[in-house]
C-alpha positions in Angstrom: -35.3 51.6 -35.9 -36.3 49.4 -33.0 -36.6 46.5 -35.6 -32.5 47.3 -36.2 -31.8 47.1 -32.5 -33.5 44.3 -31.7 -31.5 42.5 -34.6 -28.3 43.5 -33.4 -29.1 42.3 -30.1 -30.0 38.8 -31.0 -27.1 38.5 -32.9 -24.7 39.6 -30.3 -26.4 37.5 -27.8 -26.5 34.5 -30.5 -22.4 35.2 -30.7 -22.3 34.6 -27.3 -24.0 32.0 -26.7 -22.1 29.7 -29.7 -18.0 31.5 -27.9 -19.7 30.1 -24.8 -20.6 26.7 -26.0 -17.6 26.6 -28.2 -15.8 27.2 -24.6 -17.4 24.6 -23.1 -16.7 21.8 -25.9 -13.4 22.9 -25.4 -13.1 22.6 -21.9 -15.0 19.0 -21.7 -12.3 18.0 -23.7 -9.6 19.3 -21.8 -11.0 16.8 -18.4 -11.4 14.6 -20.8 -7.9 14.5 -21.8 -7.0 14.9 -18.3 -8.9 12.1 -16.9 -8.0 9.6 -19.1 -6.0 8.6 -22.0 -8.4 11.5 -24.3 -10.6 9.6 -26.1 -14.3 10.8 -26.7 -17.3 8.9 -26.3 -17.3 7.8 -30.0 -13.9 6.6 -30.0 -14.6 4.7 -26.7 -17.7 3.0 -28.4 -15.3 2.0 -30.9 -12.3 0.7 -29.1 -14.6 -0.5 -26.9 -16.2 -3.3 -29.1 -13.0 -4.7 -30.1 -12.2 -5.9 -26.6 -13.3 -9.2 -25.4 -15.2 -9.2 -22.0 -13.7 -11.8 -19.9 -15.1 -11.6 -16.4 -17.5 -9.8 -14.6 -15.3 -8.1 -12.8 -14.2 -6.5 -16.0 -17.2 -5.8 -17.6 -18.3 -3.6 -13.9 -15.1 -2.0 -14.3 -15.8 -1.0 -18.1 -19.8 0.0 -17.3 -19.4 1.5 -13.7 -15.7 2.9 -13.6 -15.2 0.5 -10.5 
């Protein structure tokens, strides 16, 4: 009987735990969205590759967010 309970409380507390990640993702994405143009990290790694770094001025600007 205590065996059954202790289950159902690690579940429900397992359930809430992933809605409140899942909540978090979901909000993380929403600033990110807001913030800039909404790409993720991996899509910035990406885009980021394909353009050239010209000056150092640039390059602070794409590491720092100067």
């Amino acid at each position: 009987m205590a065996q059954n309970i202790l289950t159902a409380i690690n579940a429900l507390k397992n359930t809430a735990v992933g809605r409140c990640r899942q909540r978090i993702e979901e909000a993380a994405q929403k600033a990110r969205e807001l913030r800039g143009r909404g790409q993720t990290e991996e899509e910035k790694a990406r885009s980021g590759a394909a353009t050239p770094q010209c000056g150092v001025t640039s390059i602070l600007k794409r590491k720092h967010g100067l």
